[in-house]
Phi, psi and omega in degrees: 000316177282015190288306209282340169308298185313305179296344191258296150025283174300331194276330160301311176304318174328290179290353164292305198287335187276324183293340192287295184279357152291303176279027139086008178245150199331144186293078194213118152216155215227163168237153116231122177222203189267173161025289186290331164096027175266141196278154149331267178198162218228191183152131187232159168311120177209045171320283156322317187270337150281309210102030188237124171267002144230048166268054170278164189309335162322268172321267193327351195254300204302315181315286189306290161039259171298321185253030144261312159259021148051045138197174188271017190234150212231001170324121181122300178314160157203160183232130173256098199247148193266347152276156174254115176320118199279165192315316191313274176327276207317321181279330164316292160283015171292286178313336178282301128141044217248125163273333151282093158241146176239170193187153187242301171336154163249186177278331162288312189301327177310297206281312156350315160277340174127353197245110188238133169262348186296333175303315183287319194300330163303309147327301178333300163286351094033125170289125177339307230243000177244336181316132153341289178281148171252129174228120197265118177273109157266116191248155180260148145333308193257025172303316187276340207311281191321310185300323193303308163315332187276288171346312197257013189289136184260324176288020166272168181253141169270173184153000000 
């Protein structure tokens, strides 16, 4: 039973990804849904139609998401990207903290196409000081304050 659940899912991100690239924005589209496989939220690439370069279909699915079940944790969930989720997506979902993905594209199909991720996944692995972006650590007077405060907070949520 869940194979054909799963699949009508996938087929659904699928028909997202066409509606995505049908509205001139990337071929990407996402499901999430909970435990029961009831959806969520539904979500297509919409990079170009923001102006946001981080609006993949991932990240736009994860954002409702979360504000359906009015929290930031997605434990439990699961998702379905008609793509296997670029370096971008993949640390969204970590942070969400959603452990089921499914996905039908691979990232050579993608990079097929024009959408090559190998590079950041290469960045990655990199020593700082060797990366394309340069990142210079500047210290402040005040660099600790937020950390400090946060350290001695007895009510905070963790996440």
């Amino acid at each position: 039973m869940n194979k054909i659940v799963e699949e009508k899912l996938m087929q659904r991100a699928c028909e997202l990804s066409v509606i995505s690239t049908e509205k001139g924005c990337g071929p990407f589209g996402c499901v999430i849904t909970d435990a029961s496989y009831n959806i969520l939220a539904e979500g297509h690439n919409q990079v170009t139609e923001l102006n946001d370069p981080t609006a993949h279909a991932e990240i736009v699915t994860i954002r409702k998401a979360c504000q359906v079940i009015s929290n930031y944790n997605l434990s439990g969930c699961k998702l379905f990207s008609s793509c296997e989720p670029c370096p971008m997506c993949l640390s969204a979902i970590y942070w969400s903290q959603i452990v089921d993905v499914h996905y039908s594209n691979t990232r050579v199909d993608a990079k097929n196409i024009g959408f090559d991720d190998e590079f950041i996944y290469d960045e990655l692995t990199k020593d700082i000081e060797d990366r394309k972006v340069k990142l210079k650590k500047i210290d402040s007077s005040s660099v600790l304050d937020s950390f400090n405060i946060w350290s001695n907070m007895e009510n905070k949520l963790m996440y």
